[in-house]
C-alpha positions in Angstrom: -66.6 -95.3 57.8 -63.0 -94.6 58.0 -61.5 -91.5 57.7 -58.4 -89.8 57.2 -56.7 -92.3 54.8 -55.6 -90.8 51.2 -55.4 -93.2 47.6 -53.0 -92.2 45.6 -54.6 -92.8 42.1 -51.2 -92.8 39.1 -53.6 -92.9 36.2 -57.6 -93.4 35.0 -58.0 -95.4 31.6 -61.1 -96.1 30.1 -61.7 -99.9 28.6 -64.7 -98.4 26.5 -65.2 -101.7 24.4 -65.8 -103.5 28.4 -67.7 -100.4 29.3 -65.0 -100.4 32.6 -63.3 -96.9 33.7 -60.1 -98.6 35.3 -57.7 -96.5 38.2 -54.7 -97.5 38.8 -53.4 -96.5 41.9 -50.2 -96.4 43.6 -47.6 -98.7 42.6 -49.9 -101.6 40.9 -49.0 -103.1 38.0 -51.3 -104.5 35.2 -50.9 -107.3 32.7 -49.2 -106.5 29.3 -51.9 -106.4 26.1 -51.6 -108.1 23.0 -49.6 -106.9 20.1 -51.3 -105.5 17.4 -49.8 -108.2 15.0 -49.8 -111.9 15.9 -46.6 -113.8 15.9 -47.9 -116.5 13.7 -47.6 -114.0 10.9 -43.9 -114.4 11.1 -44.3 -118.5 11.0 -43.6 -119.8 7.5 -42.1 -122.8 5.7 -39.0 -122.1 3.6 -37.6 -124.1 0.7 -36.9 -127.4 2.0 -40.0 -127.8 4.0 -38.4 -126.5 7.8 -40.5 -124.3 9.8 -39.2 -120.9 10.4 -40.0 -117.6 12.7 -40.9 -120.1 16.0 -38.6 -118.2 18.3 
């Protein structure tokens, strides 16, 4: 086995709904979450009928 290489480990989270204990080491980025509210809750129709809250 190799030896004398070092991993520098930023942060430890822990996914407990996947049952996963995730390190993130170095300069690795991860992928953004969802929001806690989805943006179709801002989507409505106004008075004469036009969508609004798309973009």
């Amino acid at each position: 086995a190799p030896t004398g290489h070092t991993v520098p480990v930023r942060e430890v989270r822990l996914a407990a709904g996947a049952g996963f204990v995730v390190i993130i080491c170095g300069e690795i980025m991860t992928m953004p979450g969802l929001p806690k509210a989805p943006s179709s809750e801002k989507i409505f129709l106004n008075e004469e009928g036009q969508i609004e809250g798309l973009f």
